[in-house]
Phi, psi and omega in degrees: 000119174234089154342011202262356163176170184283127169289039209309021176217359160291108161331307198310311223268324210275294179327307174285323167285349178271333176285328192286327175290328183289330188279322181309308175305331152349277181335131165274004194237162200255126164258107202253137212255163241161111177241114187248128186218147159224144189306127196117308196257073180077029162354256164342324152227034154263342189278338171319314187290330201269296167300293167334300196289310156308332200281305180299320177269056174224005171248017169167137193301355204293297195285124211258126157249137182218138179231132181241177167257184169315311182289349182321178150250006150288354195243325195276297173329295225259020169089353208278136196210325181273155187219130319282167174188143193277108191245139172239104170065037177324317210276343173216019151214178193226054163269114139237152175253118207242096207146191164243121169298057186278172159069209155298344185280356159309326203277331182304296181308318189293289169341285189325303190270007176264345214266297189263000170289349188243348178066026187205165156215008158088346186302116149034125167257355160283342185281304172321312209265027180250320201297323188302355195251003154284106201230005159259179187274190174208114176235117173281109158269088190276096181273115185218142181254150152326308209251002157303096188284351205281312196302336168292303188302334162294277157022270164290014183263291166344284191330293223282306144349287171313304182289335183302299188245057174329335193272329197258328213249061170275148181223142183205108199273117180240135173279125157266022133302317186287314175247065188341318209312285181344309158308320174271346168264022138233021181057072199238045167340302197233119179258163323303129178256173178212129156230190192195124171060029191053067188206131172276119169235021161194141170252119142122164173255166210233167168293191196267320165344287180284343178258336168268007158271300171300324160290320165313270174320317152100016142250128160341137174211122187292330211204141172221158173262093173317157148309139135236106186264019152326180153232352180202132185218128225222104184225183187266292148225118179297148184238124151277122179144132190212047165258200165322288210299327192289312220285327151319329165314292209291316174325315189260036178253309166273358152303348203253346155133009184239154174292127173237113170261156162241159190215133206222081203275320193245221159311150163311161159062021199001254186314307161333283163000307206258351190285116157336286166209117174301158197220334195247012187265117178318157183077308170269118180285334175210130182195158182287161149301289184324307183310311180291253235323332197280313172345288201289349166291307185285313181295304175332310198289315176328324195258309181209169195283169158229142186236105183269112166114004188251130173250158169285142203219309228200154157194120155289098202271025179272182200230137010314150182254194193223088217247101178284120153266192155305349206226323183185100195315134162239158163242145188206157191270314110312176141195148166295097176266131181240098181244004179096201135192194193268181124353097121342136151260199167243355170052048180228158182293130174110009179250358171269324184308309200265346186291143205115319215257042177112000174232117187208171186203041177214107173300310165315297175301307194239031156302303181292339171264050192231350181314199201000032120309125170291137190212141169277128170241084176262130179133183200209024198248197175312298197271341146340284179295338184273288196313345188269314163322312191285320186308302181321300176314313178280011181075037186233128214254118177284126185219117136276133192238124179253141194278326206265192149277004194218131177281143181274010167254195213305184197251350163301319180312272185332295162339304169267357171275331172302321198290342143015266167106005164295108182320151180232139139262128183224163192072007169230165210229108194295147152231001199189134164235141195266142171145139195286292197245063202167150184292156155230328176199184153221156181269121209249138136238147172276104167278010160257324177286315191074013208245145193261136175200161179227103199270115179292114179225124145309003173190160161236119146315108179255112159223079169263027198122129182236189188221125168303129178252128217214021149295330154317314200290307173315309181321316204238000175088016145325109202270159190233156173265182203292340190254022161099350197278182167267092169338149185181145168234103187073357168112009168294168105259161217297338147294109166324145152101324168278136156240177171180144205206151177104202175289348162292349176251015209031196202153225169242351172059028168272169191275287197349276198289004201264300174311353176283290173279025146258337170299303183298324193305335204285307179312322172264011147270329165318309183292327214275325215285306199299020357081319181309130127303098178266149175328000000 
C-alpha cells in the first residue's frame, strides 16, 4: 500500500476507502498520532511517514495528526531519539513506530489505529488468558520491513498485547530499512524477530497463541495446549501419562475412532523432557529431548486434548467409570495407565538434606550451573553415561563412581566415555554426601579395598536408575510384580476396564518401546471396546 494520495479513478482504491470511513467513524475514541522527524535524518522516510499519517486522517476527523522535531519537549517527555518515529496515542498506551508505515506495513498501521480508535482488539481468549497470567512488565522490540508479508500477523499479535494490557505492555514496531543501526545491533537480518525485555523470544511469525505464550515465558514456544474449563467431560479413554507411551496411546487411540484425553500431573514427555540428547529414536540420528517431546505433543494435539497439571484423585471402577482430578471429572469406557517412572536415590546421608542445593538428578536442568566445576557423577548405565558425556561438553569436570568393574550401558556409549578421558572409579559405592549449606564432597569406599576417600565436588549427579510410578495403580488395587512394576497381560490389568503400558510395566525403559507399548495398548483397547458393555 502506498498512501501518498488518493487514487480518484481507482475503484479498488474508492472502496477501500470508503470502507475505511465507515469503520473510522465508528470509533468512540478520538487518536491522536504523533510525528517526531528532524529535518537531515532519515528524510526520505519522515516525508514517507508525513504522508501516510496525512492520508489516513484526511478519511476521518477521529485522527489528530501532530508533528514536532527532536527538540521538542515532547520528544524529551516521551524518550524520542530516532527520525521518524510514530507515537499512537501516547497518553494511554505505549505503542511507536520507528519507521513509515509503507507496504505490508500499512496493513499493520490500519490494525493500530482500529485497535486503539475501539479500545478493544477482538484477541482469543485462550491467547487472553495466557497474556493475563503476565503480571511484569514487557517492553516489546518487533523488527519488520515493508516488503514482509509475515510482519502483520506477528505485528498484531504485538498490537493486542499492548493494548490489552497498557500498564504492562510497550511495543516498539522497527523498520529495519529505516533503521539499519538498530538492526545490526541486534542481528535482526530477517523479519519478523521479537523481542521482550532485550531477550529474543521469536524468529518468524507465530499463531496468536504461541506469541503471548512466548512474551509469558520470555522464550520461544513451539506447541501451546487450550483451556478447558469443563467441570465434567465424557470420553471414551483416559491416558494417565503424557510421556512416549501416554501420548501414543492417544494418537492411535483416535486413530482408531475413540475420544481420548491424556492427564499430565507433572511435565510433558517425563524422562525424555530432562534427557539431553536422544540418539537411538529411528529415523532422528540426533535430537534434544525436549525437542522430540515437543514434536511427539504437537502430533498428539492433532487428535486428542491434553490436560497438563491434573493428577488423578479418585476412580470409580465401575463402569462407565468416573475418573476425579484436582480439577475435574471424566467419565470413561477405559482407562490407561502410561505413568512412567522417577529417579532412583541413593538413601545415603546428605542426599535429601542437600538436595536442591548441589545434589540433583537432572544434568539438563542443573548442569550449567556447574560449569568450571568438579561435580561427582553416580551410575554406569546409558542415561549415567550420556549425562556424564553433556556435563563434560558444557564445560563441568566430571569424575564417576560406578558400584561394579564394568560399566553398564551400551557398548557405543561406554566406548565413548572411557575415550573421553572423564575419570570412573568402579568398585566403589558414594556413602555419604558432605556439606553444611551446599553439596562439598562425597565419601567414596573402594569395595575391593575397603578404603575410604573423600572427594571435593560442588555438586552430585545422581543416575542410577528408576522406580515405576505406581502410586495411582497402589491406589486403586491394581496388582504389581515382585519388582514393583504393574502387572499386565496385553496390556490388561487385573481390574476390568484398566490398562497399563510403558516404563511402568518395566522392560528396557526406551522412548522405542515405550511408544511402542502404548500404541498396542491403545489397539487392544479399541478391540476390547468394541465388545463394551456398561456395568
Amino acid at each position: 500500500m502506498k498512501p501518498t494520495h488518493k487514487h480518484e479513478h481507482d475503484p479498488a482504491q474508492q472502496e477501500m476507502e470508503k470502507e475505511l470511513k465507515q469503520v473510522f467513524e465508528k470509533m468512540p475514541e478520538e487518536i491522536p498520532v504523533y510525528l517526531f522527524a528532524q529535518t537531515g535524518k532519515n528524510d526520505v522516510f519522515a516525508d514517507t511517514a508525513r504522508q501516510a499519517i496525512q492520508y489516513f486522517s484526511q478519511l476521518t476527523n477521529k485522527i489528530t495528526f501532530h508533528e514536532f522535531d527532536l527538540d521538542h519537549d515532547l520528544a524529551k517527555k516521551w524518550n524520542i531519539e530516532n527520525s521518524p518515529t510514530i507515537l499512537i496515542d501516547p497518553e494511554h498506551y505505549n505503542i511507536r513506530w520507528l519507521g513509515a508505515p509503507i507496504g505490508e506495513e500499512g496493513r499493520i498501521f490500519i490494525e493500530t489505529l482500529i485497535f486503539v480508535g475501539f479500545k478493544k482488539t477482538g484477541v482469543g481468549q485462550q491467547a487472553l488468558n495466557v497474556l493475563n497470567q503476565i503480571k511484569d512488565k514487557r517492553d516489546i522490540k518487533l523488527f519488520v520491513s515493508p516488503s514482509c508479508p509475515y510482519c502483520p500477523q506477528q505485528a498484531v499479535h504485538a498490537l493486542k498485547a499492548a493494548v490489552e494490557k497498557p500498564d504492562l505492555i510497550s511495543l516498539e514496531i522497527i523498520d529495519i530499512q529505516a533503521n539499519p543501526d538498530i538492526a545490526r545491533e541486534y542481528d535482526a537480518q530477517s523479519v519478523p524477530q521479537t523481542f521482550a525485555n532485550e531477550m529474543l523470544i521469536a524468529l518468524g511469525a507465530q499463531q496468536e497463541e504461541l506469541f503471548m505464550l512466548s512474551l509469558q515465558k520470555m522464550e520461544q514456544q513451539t506447541m501451546f495446549i487450550p483451556d478447558n474449563d469443563a467441570e465434567e467431560i465424557e470420553t471414551d479413554l483416559v491416558i494417565v501419562g503424557g510421556g512416549p507411551a501416554g501420548l501414543s496411546a492417544g494418537i492411535y487411540a483416535a486413530r482408531s475412532g475413540l475420544k481420548s484425553v491424556v492427564l499430565e500431573r507433572n511435565i510433558l514427555g517425563g524422562q525424555v523432557a530432562t534427557t539431553p540428547t536422544v540418539e537411538n529414536y529411528p529415523g532422528l540420528t540426533q535430537i534434544g529431548g525436549k525437542k522430540l517431546v515437543e514434536i511427539l505433543v504437537t502430533h498428539a494435539l492433532q487428535y486428542i486434548q491434553i490436560f497438563q497439571g491434573e493428577e488423578v484423585m479418585a476412580v470409580s471402577k465401575d463402569r462407565p467409570m468416573t475418573i476425579t482430578t484436582n480439577k475435574r471429572r471424566f467419565t470413561a469406557k477405559a482407562m490407561l495407565l502410561a505413568t512412567g517412572a522417577t529417579h532412583k536415590h541413593l538413601g545415603v546421608p546428605g542426599e535429601s538434606r542437600l538436595s536442591g542445593r548441589g545434589v540433583s538428578y537432572c544434568s539438563t536442568c542443573d548442569g550449567p550451573l556447574f560449569a568450571g566445576q568438579k561435580i561427582v557423577l553416580i551410575g554406569g548405565g546409558d542415561s549415567a553415561v550420556t549425562e556424564s558425556l553433556h556435563l563434560k561438553n558444557i564445560g563441568v569436570d566430571v569424575t564417576v563412581v560406578h558400584w561394579t568393574d564394568k560399566l553398564d550401558a551400551q557398548e557405543v556409549l561406554a566406548r565413548q566415555l572411557i575415550n573421553s578421558g572423564i575419570p570412573i572409579l568402579f568398585n566403589s559405592t558414594v556413602k555419604e554426601i558432605i556439606g553444611e549449606k551446599s553439596v562439598e564432597g562425597v565419601t567414596v569406599v573402594n569395595s575391593q579395598t575397603n578404603e575410604t576417600t573423600q572427594i571435593d565436588a560442588a555438586g552430585v549427579f545422581i543416575s542410577i536408575g528408576y522406580i515405576p510410578s505406581v502410586d495411582l495403580a497402589d491406589k486403586i488395587g491394581v496388582e504389581k510384580t515382585p519388582e514393583g512394576f504393574i502387572q499386565q497381560d496385553s496390556y490388561r490389568t487385573n481390574i476390568s476396564g484398566i490398562y497399563a503400558a510403558g516404563d511402568v510395566v518395566g522392560g528396557f525403559n526406551q522412548i522405542v518401546t515405550a511408544s511402542g507399548h502404548g500404541a498396542e495398548a491403545a489397539l487392544t483397547i479399541f478391540r476390547d471396546l468394541l465388545n463394551y458393555k456398561a456395568d
